[in-house]
C-alpha positions, -999 to 999 in steps of 0.1 A, spaced: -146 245 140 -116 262 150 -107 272 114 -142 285 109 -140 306 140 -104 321 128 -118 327 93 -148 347 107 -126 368 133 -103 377 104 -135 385 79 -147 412 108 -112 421 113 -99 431 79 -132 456 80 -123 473 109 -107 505 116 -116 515 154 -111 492 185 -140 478 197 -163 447 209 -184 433 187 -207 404 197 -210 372 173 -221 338 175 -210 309 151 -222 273 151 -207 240 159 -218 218 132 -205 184 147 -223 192 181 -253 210 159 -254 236 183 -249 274 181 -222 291 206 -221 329 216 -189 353 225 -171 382 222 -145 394 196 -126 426 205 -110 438 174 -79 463 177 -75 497 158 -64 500 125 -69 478 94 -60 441 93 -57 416 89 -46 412 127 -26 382 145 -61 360 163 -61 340 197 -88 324 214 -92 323 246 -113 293 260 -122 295 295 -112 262 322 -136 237 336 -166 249 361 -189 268 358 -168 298 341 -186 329 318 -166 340 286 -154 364 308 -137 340 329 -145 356 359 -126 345 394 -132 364 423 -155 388 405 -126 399 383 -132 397 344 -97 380 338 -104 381 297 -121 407 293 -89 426 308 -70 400 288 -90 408 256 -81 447 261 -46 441 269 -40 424 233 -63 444 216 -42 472 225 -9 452 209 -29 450 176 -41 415 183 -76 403 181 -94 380 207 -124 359 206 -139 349 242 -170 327 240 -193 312 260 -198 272 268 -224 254 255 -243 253 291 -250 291 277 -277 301 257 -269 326 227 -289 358 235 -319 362 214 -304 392 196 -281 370 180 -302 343 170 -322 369 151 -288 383 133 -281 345 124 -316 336 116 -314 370 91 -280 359 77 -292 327 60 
């Protein structure tokens, strides 16, 4: 799965130019279910180095909020501004918006 994941955040990456979010979802096919997140892509052209960042036990967002402070989405910017590219995702407790079940649905 992990592979996967890396493969499809370099894919988007290599075709990007501008820094931005982009919202994905990719599927666990051992689990047979369908997970939600975030990748934030740097400027320029990749390939670009990849981390994912997996949020701790609890009841925790892809955002990994503590306090009310979005500790990966700040993380996510930090990087992306270093030319690296982060996924953050959601557990499985959270549904994939129905926007993205759509794109996915479209895709096959």
């Amino acid at each position: 799965m992990i592979r996967r994941m890396l493969a499809l955040m370099l894919a988007v990456a290599v075709a990007q130019a501008v820094p931005r979010n982009e919202e994905v979802s990719f599927e666990n096919e051992t689990a047979h279910i369908q997970l939600a997140g975030t990748l934030s892509l740097p400027e320029g052209k990749g390939p670009f180095t990849a981390v994912v960042l997996i949020a701790a036990s609890g009841p925790m967002s892809r955002d990994e909020n503590a306090e009310g402070h979005p500790v990966f989405v700040v993380l996510s910017d930090y990087l992306r501004g270093r030319g690296i590219a982060a996924l953050r995702y959601d557990k499985r407790r959270h549904p994939v918006p129905q926007h993205l079940q759509d794109r996915r649905s479209d895709q096959r």
